[in-house]
N, C-alpha and C positions, 0 to 999 in steps of 0.2 A: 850520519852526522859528519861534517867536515871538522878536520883537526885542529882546524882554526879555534872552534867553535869549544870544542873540547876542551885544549889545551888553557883557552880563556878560563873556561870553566874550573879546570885544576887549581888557575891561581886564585881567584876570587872567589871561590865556594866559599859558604859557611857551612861544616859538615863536622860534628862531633869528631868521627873520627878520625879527622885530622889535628883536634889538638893530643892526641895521643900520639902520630907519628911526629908531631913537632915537640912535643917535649921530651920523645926518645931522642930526637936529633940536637936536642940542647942539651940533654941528661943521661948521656946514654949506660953511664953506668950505676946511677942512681938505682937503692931497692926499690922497684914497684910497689911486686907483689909478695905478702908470706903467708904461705897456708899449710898448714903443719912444718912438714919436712923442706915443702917445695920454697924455694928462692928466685925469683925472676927478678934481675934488672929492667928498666925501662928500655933498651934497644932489646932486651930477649922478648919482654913482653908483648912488644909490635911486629917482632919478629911472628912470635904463636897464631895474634890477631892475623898477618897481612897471610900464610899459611891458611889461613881457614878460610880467610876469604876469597882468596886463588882458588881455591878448593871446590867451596861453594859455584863458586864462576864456571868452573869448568864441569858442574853440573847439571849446566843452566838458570842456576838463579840469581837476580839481578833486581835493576831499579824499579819497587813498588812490592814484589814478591814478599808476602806475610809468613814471618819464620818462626813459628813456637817457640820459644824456649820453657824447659822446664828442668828446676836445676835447683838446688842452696844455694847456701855463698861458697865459691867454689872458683879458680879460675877460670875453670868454661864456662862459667856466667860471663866475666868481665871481657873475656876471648869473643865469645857468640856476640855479644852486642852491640861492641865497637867491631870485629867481622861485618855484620850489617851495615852499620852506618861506612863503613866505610865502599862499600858495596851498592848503598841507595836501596838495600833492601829494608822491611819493615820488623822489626826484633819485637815478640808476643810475651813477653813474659806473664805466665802464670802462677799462679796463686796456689801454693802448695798445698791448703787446706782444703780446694774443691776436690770433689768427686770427678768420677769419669763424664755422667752425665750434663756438669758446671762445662768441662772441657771440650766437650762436643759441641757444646752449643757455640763458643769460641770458636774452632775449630772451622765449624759454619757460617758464623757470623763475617768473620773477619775474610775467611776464601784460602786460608793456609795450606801452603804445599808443603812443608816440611815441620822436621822440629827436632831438636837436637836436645836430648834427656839424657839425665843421670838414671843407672839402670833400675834403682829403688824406687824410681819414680811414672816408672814403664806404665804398668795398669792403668796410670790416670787416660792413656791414650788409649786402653783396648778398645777395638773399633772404626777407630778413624782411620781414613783412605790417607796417611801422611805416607810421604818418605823419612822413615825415624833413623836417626845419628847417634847411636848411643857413646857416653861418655867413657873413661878417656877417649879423644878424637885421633888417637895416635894413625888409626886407617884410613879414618877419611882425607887429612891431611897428609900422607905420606907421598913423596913425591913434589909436593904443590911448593912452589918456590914461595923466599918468604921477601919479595920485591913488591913496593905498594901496588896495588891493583887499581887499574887504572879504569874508573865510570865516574861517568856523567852526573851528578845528585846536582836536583835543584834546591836551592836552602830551605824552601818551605815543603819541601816533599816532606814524607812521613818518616820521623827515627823509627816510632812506636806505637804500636795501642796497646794504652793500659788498660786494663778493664776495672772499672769499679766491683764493688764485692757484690752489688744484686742483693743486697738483704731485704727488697720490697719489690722489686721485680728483674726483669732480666738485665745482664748485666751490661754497662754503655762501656763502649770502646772508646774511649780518650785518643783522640791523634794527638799525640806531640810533636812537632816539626823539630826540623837541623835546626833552626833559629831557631823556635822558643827555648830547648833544653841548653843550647850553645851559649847564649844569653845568659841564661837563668845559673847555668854553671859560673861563666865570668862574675856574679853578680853575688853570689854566694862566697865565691874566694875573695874577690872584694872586702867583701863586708864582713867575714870571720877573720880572713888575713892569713891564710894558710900560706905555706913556702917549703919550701923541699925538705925543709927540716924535720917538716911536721911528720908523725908517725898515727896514722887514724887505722883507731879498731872498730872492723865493720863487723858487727854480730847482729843486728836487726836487720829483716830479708829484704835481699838486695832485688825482689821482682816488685817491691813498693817500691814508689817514687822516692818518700820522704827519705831512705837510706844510699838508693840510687842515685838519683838527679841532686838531692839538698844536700849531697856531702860527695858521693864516691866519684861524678862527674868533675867537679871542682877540683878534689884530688889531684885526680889527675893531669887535667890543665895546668897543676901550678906544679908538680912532680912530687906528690907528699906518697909518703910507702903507706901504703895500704897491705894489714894485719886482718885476715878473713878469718871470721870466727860461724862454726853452723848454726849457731844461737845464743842466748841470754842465759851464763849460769854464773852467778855471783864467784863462787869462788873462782872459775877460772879465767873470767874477766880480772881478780883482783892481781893473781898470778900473773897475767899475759899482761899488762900494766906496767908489772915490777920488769919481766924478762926480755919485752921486748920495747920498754921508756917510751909508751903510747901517750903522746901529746894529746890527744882528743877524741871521745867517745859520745856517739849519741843512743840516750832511748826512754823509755817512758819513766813517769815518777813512780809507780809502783815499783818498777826495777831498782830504782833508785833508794827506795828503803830499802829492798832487801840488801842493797850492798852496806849501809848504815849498820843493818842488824848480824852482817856475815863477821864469825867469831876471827876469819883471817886477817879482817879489815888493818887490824891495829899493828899488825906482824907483816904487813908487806908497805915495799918503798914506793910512794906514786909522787915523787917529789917531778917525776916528768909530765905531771898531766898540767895542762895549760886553760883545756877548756873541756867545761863537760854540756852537755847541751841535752834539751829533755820538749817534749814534744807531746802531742796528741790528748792530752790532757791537762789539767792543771795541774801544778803542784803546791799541796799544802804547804803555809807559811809556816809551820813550824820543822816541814823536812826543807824545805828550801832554803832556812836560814842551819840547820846539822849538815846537809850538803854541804855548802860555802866554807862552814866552819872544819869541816871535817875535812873535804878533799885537798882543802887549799889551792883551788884552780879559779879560775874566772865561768860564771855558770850565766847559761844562757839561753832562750826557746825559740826554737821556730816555729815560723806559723805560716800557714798557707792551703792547698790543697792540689788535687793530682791534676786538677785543668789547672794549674798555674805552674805547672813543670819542677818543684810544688810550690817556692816560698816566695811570702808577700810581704810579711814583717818581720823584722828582728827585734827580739826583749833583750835589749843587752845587758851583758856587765853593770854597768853603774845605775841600772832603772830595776836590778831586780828585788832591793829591798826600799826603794821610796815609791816604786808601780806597785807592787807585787799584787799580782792577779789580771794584769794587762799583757796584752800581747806583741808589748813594744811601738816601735815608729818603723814609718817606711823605710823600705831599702829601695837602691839605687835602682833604675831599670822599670817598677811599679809605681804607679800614680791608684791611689788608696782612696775614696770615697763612701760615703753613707746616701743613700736615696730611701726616697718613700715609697711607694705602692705606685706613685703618676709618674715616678722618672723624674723626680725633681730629687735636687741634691742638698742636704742638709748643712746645719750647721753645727758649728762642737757642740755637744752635749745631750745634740738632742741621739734618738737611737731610729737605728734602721738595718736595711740590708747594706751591707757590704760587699762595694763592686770595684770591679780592676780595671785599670788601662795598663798596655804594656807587651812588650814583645814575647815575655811569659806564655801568656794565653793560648792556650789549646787552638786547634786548627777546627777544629769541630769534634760533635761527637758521630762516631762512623756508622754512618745510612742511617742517621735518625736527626732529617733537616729540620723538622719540629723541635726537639729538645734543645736545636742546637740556635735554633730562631731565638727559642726564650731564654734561652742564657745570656745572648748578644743583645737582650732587647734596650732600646734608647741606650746606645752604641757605647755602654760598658760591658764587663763581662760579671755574670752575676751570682754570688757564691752562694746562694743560701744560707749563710750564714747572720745574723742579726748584732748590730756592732752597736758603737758609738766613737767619735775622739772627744777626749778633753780640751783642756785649754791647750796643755803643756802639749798637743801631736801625740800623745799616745793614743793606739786603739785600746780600747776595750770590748773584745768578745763574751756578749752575751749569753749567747745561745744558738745550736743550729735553729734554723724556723720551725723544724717538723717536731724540735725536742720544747718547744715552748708551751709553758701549760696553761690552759685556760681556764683557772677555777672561782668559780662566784664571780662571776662579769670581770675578773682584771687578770693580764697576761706576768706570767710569773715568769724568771727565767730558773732551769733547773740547777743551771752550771750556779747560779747565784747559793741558793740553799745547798750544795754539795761544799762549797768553801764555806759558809757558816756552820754547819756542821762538821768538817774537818779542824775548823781553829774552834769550834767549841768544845768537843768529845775527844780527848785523846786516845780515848780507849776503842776508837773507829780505827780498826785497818783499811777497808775501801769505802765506799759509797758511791753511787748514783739515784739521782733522782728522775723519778716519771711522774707519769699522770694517766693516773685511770677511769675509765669510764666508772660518774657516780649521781643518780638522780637528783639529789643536793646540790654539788658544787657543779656540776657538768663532768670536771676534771679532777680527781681528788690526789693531793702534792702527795705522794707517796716515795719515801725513804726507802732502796733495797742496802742494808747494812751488812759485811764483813767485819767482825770481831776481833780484835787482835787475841792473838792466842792465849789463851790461859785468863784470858779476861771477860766478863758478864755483862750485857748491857739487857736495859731493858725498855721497851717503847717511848716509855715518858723518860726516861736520860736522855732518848736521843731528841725526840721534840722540844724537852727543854733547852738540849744545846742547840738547838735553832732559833728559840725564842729570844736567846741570850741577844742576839745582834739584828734580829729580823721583826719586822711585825706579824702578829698573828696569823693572818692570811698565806702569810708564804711559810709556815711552819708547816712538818710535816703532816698530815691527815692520819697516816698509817705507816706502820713500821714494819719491812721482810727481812728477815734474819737469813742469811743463806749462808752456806761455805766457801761456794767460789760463784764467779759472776762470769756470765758467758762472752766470751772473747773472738774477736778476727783477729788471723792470722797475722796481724803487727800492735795484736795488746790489746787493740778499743775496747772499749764494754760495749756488749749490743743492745741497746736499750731498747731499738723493735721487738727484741726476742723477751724480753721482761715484760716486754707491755703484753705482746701477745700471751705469754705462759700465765700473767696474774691478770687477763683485763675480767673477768669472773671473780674476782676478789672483792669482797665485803667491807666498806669502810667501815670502821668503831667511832669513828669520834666525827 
């Protein structure tokens, strides 16, 4: 390659990891990063990244090369990735809750020569023909100067593949390009309004998108300190709030009651929290409005998915108690649409699939042009997801498609009967709704119910708090009583794994 060609190249890339060298170069004493003890500025922090990526280089590894990561939240998560992009190599982050066998098949799939692990997290690789980099990186990096490293990325080449979780079959590798994620970052700091002021606690795992791309990407474009926490534990989220004046937190609404229910809540200062933001679920209108009351911040949801780099809509502030149960209006950068089954595009009210236009979208899914045909098909991108808009531009998500239940000839949506049953039963700690196979209805609405502690519920309590606001038909059929409801590694409930473990279940009514 002539230097010409190059040098072009250096100016006019779109490459993630250069809004991290440019915002060292505006902010360079700004805190980055805080993780326990550790304190990095933003020129120390790029300094760490441009070190590993010298490093790397001088390894051999470079533009397109698939680089494992497996790691917490941790700085060598945030070092490793931006190391990559800055490098044009491809950063694999995995999913801490697979096995070794989940890993190998990654491993495979994608063609990965390396991978840089925290050492607790070693076994997931036993087997694999990598070159492994265990963490701290203090060896592999020694030596390696800490001056940008100077390659070629083209803007659509690949940051990453994410892998979805494979809870019905093998798992798909998401390409994310330098432009969608790069994008998708501006467009998030946009639309939340972040600034160097802000102080964001990352405690939900940073190898998902939703905590990676929909916040900690953005972050740092704008130079906001990022507060790394290893996970979700109310009180010491309440603590880390007060000591270190954490403007903004994201994670699920079950988390969210527990901190409502945490005896420190009342005893600690969160007069710095500005926005609190909650995702992947709904949240009950009755915690939704104790949240607001209680945190005294601005509350708000994202929505989206991991081929969307992730987010497509914002619930904002002022829609979340005259929407509540909608999933906001579009943001900048996404063109939002409902289609039917022909490729034709609807209009408010009525409901469909929900499809994207937008520089967001996935590059494809990796070595499977099939799946990636039908996602693209009649030239939107197509979530599986089942929406509708209103009058007023807001979405309303219904339902995924695979979760829609089909009983006695009419299609029910489950997310519908989970929110009638959360504002009907307060003595409902979680819920989710399936459908089981039943010679009567085809599909029978079946309720899996968590109890709040120290409280009794019984079948017909909870059908009737269905009846309360729904018609007969979408009430539930049957009622499972459990303890805990089975989870992916960032909270969901798995409702394949429910349908599988009860689809032998006996309707009563």
């Amino acid at each position: 390659m002539d230097e010409r060609t190059l040098n072009a190249n250096l100016i006019r890339r779109v490459n993630l990891g250069d809004t991290l060298t440019r915002t060292a170069w505006r902010l360079p004493h700004q805190e980055a990063v805080v993780e326990g003890e550790r304190r990095l500025t933003y020129a120390e922090l790029n300094a760490e990244v441009n070190r590993l990526a010298n490093a790397l280089a001088g390894r051999g590894y470079g533009r397109g090369d698939p680089i494992l990561l497996v790691a917490g939240n941790c700085l060598e998560f945030l070092q490793t990735y931006y190391a990559c992009a800055k490098l044009g190599a491809v950063c694999v982050p995995i999913n801490l809750l697979w096995g070794p066998a989940e890993v190998a098949y990654v491993v495979e799939h994608c063609g990965a020569r390396a991978a840089i692990v925290e050492p607790q997290f070693a076994p997931l690789l036993d087997g694999a023909a990598l070159e492994v980099f265990q963490t701290p990186l203090d060896g592999l990096v020694a030596g390696a100067p800490d001056s940008e490293p100077v390659a070629y990325v083209e803007d659509r080449d690949p940051l990453s593949y994410l892998y979805t979780s494979g809870t019905t079959s093998a798992p798909k590798g998401v390409v994310g390009s330098h432009t969608a994620i790069y994008i998708e970052s501006l467009t998030s700091a946009c639309e939340v309004g972040y600034g160097p002021d802000w102080r964001l606690a990352v405690m939900m795992p940073l190898f998902h998108t939703a905590q990676l791309n929909g916040v900690v990407t953005a972050g740092i474009l704008r130079g906001t300190t990022l507060v790394l926490l290893r996970g979700f534990e109310p009180g010491l989220l309440l603590e880390t709030i007060e000591r270190e004046r954490i403007s903004m937190f994201f994670c699920l609404p079950i988390m969210f009651r527990a901190l409502l229910e945490h005896p420190d809540l009342p005893k600690r200062d969160l007069s710095s929290l500005r926005l609190a933001v909650y995702a992947m679920a709904p949240m009950p209108h009755g915690d939704l409005k104790r949240v607001i009351e209680t945190l005294g911040c601005d509350v708000g949801l994202g929505f989206g998915q991991t081929e969307m780099s992730p987010l497509t809509t914002f619930f904002r502030p002022e829609h979340q108690l005259t929407h509540a149960g909608s999933v906001g209006t579009q943001m900048i950068n996404v063109q939002t649409a409902i289609m039917d089954g022909q490729g034709n595009l609807l209009p408010p009210g009525e409901s469909g699939e929900i499809v994207y236009r937008g520089p967001h979208a996935m590059e494809s899914y990796l070595h499977d042009e099939e799946a990636t045909a039908a996602a693209f098909a009649h030239g939107w991108f197509h979530s599986g997801d089942v929406g509708r808009f209103d009058e007023d531009g807001v979405l309303w998500f219904e339902d995924r498609t695979k979760d829609v239940i089909k009983t006695g000839g009419e299609n029910v949506a489950s997310i519908e009967v989970e929110r009638a049953l959360y504002d009907g039963e307060p003595r409902i700690l979680e819920c989710v709704v399936i459908g089981l196979p039943d010679e009567r209805w085809g599909e029978a609405i079946t309720a899996v119910v968590t109890p709040r502690p120290g409280e009794t519920l019984t079948e017909d309590d909870v059908i009737e708090a269905a009846k309360r606001s729904l018609p007969g038909f979408k009430a539930p059929k049957r009622v499972i009583f459990v303890d805990e409801l089975p989870r992916t590694s960032t909270g969901k409930v798995q409702k394949n794994v429910l349908r599988e473990q009860y689809a032998g279940e006996r309707v009563s009514r």
